[in-house]
BALO-672539 format. One record per residue: x, y, z of N, C-alpha, C in turn; residue in three letters. Coordinates in steps of 0.02 Angstrom, whole numbers, plus 50000, padded with zeros to 5 digits. Example, Ala and Ser with C-alpha at 12.3 -4.5 7.8 and 13.67 -1.06 7.14 Angstrom:
<rs>
506604971650390506154977550390506604983550390Ala
506424988850354506844994750357506455000250394Ser
</rs>
This chain:
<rs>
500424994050000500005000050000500445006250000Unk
500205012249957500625017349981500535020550008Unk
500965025550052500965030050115501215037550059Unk
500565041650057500775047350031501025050950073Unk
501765052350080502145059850106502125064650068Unk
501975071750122501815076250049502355082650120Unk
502805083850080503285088250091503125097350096Unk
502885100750145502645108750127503205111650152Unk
503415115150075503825120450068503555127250069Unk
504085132550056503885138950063504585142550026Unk
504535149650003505175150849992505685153050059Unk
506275151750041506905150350084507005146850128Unk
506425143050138506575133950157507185132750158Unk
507615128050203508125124550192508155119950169Unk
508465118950115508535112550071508605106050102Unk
509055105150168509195099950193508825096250240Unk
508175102050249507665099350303507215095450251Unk
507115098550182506815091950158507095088350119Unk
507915087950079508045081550063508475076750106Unk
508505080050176508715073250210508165067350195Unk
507615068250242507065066350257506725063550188Unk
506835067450148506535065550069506885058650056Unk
507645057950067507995052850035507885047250073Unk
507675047650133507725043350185506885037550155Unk
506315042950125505835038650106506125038150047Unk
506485038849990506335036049949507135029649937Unk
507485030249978507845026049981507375018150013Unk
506815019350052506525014150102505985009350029Unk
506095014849960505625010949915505885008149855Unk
506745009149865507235008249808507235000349798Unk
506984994449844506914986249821506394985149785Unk
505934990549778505194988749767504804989649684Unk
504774986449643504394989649610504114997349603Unk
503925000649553503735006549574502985007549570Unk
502635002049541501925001049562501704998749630Unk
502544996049659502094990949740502534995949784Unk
503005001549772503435007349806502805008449867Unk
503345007349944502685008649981502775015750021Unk
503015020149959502865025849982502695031049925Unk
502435036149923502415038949866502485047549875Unk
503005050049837503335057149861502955062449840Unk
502895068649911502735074249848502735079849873Unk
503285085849852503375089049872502985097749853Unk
502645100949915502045104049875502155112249920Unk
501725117249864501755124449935501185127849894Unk
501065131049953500405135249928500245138049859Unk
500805140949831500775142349741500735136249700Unk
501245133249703501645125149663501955130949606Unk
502265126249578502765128349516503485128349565Unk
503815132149537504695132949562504525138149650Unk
504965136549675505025137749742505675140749769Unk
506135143249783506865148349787506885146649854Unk
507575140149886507665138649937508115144649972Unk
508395144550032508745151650075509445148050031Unk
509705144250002510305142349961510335146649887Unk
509775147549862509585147649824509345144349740Unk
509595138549778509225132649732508435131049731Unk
508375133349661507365131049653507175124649650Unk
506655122249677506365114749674505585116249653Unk
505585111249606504815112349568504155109549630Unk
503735111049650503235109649669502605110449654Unk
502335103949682501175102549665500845109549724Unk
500475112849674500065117649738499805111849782Unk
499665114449828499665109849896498865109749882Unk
498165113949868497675111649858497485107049829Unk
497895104049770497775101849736498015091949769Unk
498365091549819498765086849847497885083349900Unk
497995075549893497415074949947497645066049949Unk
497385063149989497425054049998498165055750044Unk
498295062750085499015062450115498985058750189Unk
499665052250213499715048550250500065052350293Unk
500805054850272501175059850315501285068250304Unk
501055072950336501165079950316501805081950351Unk
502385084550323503005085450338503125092550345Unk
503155097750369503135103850377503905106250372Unk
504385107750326504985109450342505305115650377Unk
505845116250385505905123250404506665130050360Unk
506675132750423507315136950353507045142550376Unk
507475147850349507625157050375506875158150351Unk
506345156550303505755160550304505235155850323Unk
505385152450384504805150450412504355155550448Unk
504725160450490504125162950508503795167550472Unk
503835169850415503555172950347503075167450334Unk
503355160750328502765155350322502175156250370Unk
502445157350421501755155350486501395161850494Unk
501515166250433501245171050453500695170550366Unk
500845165850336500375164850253499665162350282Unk
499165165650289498355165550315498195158450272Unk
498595156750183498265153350146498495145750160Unk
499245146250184499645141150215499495136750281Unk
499375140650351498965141650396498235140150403Unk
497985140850343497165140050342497365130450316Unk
497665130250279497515124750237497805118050300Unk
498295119650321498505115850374498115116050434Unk
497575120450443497225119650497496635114350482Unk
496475117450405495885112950396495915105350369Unk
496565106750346496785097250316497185094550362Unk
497445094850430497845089650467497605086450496Unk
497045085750496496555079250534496555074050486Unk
496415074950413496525070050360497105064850352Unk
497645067850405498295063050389498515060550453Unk
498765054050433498845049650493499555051450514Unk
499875054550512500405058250561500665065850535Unk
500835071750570500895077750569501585079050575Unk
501865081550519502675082950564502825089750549Unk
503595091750577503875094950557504525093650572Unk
505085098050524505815097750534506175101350555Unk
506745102250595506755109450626506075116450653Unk
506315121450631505985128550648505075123850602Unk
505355121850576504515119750545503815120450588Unk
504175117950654503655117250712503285122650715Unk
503775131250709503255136250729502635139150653Unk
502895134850597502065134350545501485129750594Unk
501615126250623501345120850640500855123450725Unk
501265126950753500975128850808500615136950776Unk
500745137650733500485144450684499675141550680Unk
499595138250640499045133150637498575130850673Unk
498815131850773498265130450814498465121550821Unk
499025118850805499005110550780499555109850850Unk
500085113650869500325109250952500165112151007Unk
499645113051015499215115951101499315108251128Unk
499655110551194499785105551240500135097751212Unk
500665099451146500995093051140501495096051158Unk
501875090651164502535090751189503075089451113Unk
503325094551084503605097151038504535097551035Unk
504795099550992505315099750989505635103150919Unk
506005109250936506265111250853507095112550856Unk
507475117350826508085117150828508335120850886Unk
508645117050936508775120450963509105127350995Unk
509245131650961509365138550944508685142850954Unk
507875136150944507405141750912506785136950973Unk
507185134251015506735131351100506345138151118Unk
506755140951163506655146351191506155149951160Unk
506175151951079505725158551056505315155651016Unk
505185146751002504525144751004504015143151086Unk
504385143651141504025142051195503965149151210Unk
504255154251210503865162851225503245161551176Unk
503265159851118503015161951058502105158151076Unk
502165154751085501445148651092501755144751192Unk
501385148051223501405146451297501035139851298Unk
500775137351262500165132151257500455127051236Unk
501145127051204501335119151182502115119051231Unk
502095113951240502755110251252503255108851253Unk
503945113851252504265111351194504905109851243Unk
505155103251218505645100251251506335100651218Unk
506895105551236507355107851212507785104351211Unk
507825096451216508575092951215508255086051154Unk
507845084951142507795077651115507835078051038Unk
508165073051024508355073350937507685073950891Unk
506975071150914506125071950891505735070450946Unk
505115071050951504745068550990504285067750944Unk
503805062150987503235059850979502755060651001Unk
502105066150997501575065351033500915063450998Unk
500825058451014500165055150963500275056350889Unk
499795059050865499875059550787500685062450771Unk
500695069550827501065072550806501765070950799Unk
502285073150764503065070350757503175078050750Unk
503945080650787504245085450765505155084750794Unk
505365086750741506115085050743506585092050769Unk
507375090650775507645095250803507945096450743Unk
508425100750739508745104950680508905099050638Unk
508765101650594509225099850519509125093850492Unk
509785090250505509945082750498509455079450530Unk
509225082850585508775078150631508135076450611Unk
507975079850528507285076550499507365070550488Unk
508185065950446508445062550450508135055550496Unk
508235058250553508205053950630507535051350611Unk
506975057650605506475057850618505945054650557Unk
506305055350501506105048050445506155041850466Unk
507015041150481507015033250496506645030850549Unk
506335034750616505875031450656505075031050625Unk
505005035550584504235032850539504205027550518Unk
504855026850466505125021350405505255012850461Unk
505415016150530505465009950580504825008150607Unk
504195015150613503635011750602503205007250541Unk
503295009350504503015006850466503385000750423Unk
503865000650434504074994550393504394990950443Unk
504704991250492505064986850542505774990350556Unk
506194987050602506764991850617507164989950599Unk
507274982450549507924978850500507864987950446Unk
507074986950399507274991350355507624999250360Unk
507355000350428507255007850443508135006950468Unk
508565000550508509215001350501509355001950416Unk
509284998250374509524995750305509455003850258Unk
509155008650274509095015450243509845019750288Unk
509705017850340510185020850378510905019250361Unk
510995012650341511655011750310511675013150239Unk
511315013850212511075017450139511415026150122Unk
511105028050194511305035650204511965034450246Unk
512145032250238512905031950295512885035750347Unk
512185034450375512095037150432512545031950491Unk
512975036050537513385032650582512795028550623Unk
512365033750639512025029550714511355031550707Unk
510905026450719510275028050699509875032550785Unk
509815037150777509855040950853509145041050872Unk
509135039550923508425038050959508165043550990Unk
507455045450986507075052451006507245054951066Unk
507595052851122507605054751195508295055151187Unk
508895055551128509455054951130509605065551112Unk
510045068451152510035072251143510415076451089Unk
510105083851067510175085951025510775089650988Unk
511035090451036511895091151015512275091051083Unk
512985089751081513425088651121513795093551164Unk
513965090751218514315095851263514885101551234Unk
515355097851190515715101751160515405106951122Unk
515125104451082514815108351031514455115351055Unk
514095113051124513735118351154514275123651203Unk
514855121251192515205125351238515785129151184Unk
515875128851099516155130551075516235137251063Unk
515865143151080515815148051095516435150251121Unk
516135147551188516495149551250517255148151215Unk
517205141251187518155139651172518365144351135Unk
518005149051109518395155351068518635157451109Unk
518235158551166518555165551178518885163951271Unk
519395158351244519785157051287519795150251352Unk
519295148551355519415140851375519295134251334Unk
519565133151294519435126651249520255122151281Unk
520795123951295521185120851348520745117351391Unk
520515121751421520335121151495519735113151465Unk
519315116651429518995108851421519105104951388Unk
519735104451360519885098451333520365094451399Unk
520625097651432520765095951505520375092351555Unk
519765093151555519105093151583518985087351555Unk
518695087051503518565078251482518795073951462Unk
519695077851486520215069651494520345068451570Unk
519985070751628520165070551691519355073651711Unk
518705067351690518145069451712518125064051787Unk
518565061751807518705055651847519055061451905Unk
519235064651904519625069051928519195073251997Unk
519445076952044519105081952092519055088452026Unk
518475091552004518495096051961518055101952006Unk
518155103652068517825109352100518145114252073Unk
517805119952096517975126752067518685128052062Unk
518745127052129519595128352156520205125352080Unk
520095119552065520365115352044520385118951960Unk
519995120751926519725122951889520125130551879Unk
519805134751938520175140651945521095140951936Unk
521255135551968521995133451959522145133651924Unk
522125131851867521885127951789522215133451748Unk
521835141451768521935145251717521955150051731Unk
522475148251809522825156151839522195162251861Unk
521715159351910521365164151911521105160552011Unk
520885166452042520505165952097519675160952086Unk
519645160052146518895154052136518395160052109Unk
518245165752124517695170152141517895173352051Unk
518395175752042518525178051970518385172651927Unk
518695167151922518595161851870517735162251855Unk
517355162551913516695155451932516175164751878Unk
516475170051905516105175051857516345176651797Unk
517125176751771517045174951701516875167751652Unk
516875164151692516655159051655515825157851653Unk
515535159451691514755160551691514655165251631Unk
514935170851637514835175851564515025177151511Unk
515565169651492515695167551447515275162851403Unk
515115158751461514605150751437513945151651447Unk
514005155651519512905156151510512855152551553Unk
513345148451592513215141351647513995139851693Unk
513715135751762514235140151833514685134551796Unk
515315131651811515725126751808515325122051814Unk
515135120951877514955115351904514195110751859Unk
513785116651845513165114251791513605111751733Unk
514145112651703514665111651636514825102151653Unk
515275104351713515595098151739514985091551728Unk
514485092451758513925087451753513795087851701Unk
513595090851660513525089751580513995085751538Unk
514615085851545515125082651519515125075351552Unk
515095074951618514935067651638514455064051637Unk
513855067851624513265063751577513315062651523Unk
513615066451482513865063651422514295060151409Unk
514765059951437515345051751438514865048051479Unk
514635047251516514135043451530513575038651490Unk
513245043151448512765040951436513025038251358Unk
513595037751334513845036851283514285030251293Unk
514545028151337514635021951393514055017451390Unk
513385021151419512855015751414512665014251350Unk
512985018051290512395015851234513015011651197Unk
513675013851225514115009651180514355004251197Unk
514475002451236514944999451281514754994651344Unk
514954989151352514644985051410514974982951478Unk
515334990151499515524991151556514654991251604Unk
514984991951674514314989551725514384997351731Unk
513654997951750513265005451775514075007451824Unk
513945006251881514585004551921515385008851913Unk
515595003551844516165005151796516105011551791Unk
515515014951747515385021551708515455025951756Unk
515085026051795515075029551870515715030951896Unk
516085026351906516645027951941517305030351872Unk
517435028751816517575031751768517435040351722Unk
516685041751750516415048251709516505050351775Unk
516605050651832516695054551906516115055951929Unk
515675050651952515195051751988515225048352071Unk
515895047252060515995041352110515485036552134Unk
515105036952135514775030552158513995030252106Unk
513755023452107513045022052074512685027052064Unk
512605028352129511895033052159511795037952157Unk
512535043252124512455049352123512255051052051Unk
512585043252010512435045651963511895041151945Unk
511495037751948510885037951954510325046051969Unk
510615046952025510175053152043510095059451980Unk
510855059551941510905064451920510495063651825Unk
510385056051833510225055051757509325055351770Unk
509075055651855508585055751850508345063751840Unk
508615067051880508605074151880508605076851832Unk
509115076651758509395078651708508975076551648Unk
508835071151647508615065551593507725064351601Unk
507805062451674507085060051699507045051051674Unk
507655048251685507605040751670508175038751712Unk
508485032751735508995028951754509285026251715Unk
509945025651743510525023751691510135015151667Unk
510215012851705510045007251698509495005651628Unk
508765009351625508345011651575508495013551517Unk
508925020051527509335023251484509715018251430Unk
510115013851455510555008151407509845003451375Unk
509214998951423508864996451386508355000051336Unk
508585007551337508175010451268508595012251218Unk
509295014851227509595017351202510225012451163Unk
510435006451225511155005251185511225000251133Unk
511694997851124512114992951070511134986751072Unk
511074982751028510654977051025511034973951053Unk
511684973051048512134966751060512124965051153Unk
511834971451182511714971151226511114968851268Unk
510794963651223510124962651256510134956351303Unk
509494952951339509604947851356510234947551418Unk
510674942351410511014940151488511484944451482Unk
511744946451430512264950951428512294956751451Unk
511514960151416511234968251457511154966151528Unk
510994961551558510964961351640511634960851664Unk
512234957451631512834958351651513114966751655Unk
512864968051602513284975651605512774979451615Unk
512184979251654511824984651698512184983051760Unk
512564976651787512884977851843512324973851893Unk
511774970051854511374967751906511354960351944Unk
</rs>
């Protein structure tokens, strides 16, 4: 049977929010016949004809009135989304046709067409993270959870930046066809790791690269070769020739966050990268990422995460880890 995806563009869309996601279905129909293809593509916007991405590459599109029998509505995003969420004809049509389709998405910034629409009151949402914050000022009424690679709330699907429409195909493509195929696209796309919705949205480094401009990128590359280490202020302050009280305020107004909120971030993340890779015991990780013992870091993945390590590995890690083996290396 086919599953019509129908792709809504706009001009200066980002190209990559819809041909990640684009390639991801039509790679899932490349064994198939193209009469028994169990998906069928189509990429559409309120005019149709040619479309002028923020790259400036045009892609031909179906006026979207004219589009109907749709299974998935994909909402992308890009620098003129909110010019999008502000099209009455765009807006109207998505208000009145998303009940017709059996799942709702969007990719990145896409979300705020989507909450434009009246369509995420009270879901629990997710867009790029750069654009958390000024879709949750923006619509007080939806949800939006600033760390997860997509979420899922009922019908609805919405992804985090970019690549992460990517993610957010292959878990459709894992609904609907099984999770051999939805891996078998993924090695198709040479995607490294097929990343799971509660897996977060970018990395400690990455989020602290700022700051490494402008003068501690030493200091943390120091930091998460000695996360095993006493890393209090003091220790830290040492580090880079500065008093506890001076360091703890330029580094807050460098990063946006005290040391110590940093420090735990970095050891949840060697952490939680341990549980998904690797079949050391809870235990091991703990006393390796510097939590010294189980329980703190338990506490801190409940606090942080809202799950246990233990949980955490049976959603997240290796397959190879299932069965007697995952009970060996939960340490139980």
């Amino acid at each position: 049977m086919h599953r019509h995806v129908v792709f809504v563009v706009f001009p200066d869309a980002l190209i990559l929010d819809l041909s990640g996601p684009l390639a991801a279905f039509e790679l899932s129909c490349e064994s198939a016949p193209r009469d028994m293809a169990p998906y069928r593509l189509t990429v559409a916007s309120i005019a149709g004809g040619l479309v002028r991405t923020s790259s400036g590459l045009e892609i031909m599109t179906r006026q979207i009135h004219e589009v109907d029998d749709v299974d998935t509505l994909v909402v992308v995003g890009g620098p003129g989304v909110h010019e999008a969420a502000r099209q009455p004809q765009l807006v109207q049509w998505l208000s009145d046709n998303a009940s017709r389709a059996r799942r709702l998405c969007s990719v990145c910034t896409g979300a705020f067409v989507l909450a434009s629409a009246g369509l995420l009151k009270q879901r629990k949402v997710v867009t790029h993270w750069g654009s958390c914050q000024l879709l949750q000022d923006s619509y007080p009424d939806v949800r939006v959870s600033p760390d997860a690679i997509y979420e899922r709330d009922g019908s609805i699907w919405t992804s985090a930046g970019v690549t992460a429409g990517i993610d957010l195909a292959l878990a459709m493509i894992e609904e609907d066809r099984g999770h051999f195929e939805a891996i078998r696209v993924a090695k198709r796309l040479v995607v490294f790791l097929k990343r799971a919705g509660g897996q977060a949205q970018f990395s400690v480094p990455l989020a602290l690269q700022e700051a490494d401009e402008r003068g501690f990128e030493s200091l943390h590359r120091w930091m998460q070769d000695h996360l095993d280490k006493d890393l209090r202020v003091e220790v830290l302050a040492g580090r880079v020739a500065m008093s506890p009280r001076t360091f703890a305020r330029i580094y807050a107004a460098r990063t946006g966050r005290t040391p110590a909120k940093v420090v735990e971030d970095m050891r949840l993340e060697a952490a939680r990268r341990a549980l998904e890779e690797t079949r050391q015991s809870v235990k091991e990780i703990a006393n390796r990422c510097g939590f010294l013992d189980e329980e703190r870091m338990r506490r801190a993945f409940r606090r942080r995460l809202g799950i246990a390590p233990h949980d955490y590995r049976a959603k997240f890690g290796a397959r190879g880890l299932d069965g007697g083996e995952a009970g060996q290396a939960h340490g139980r």
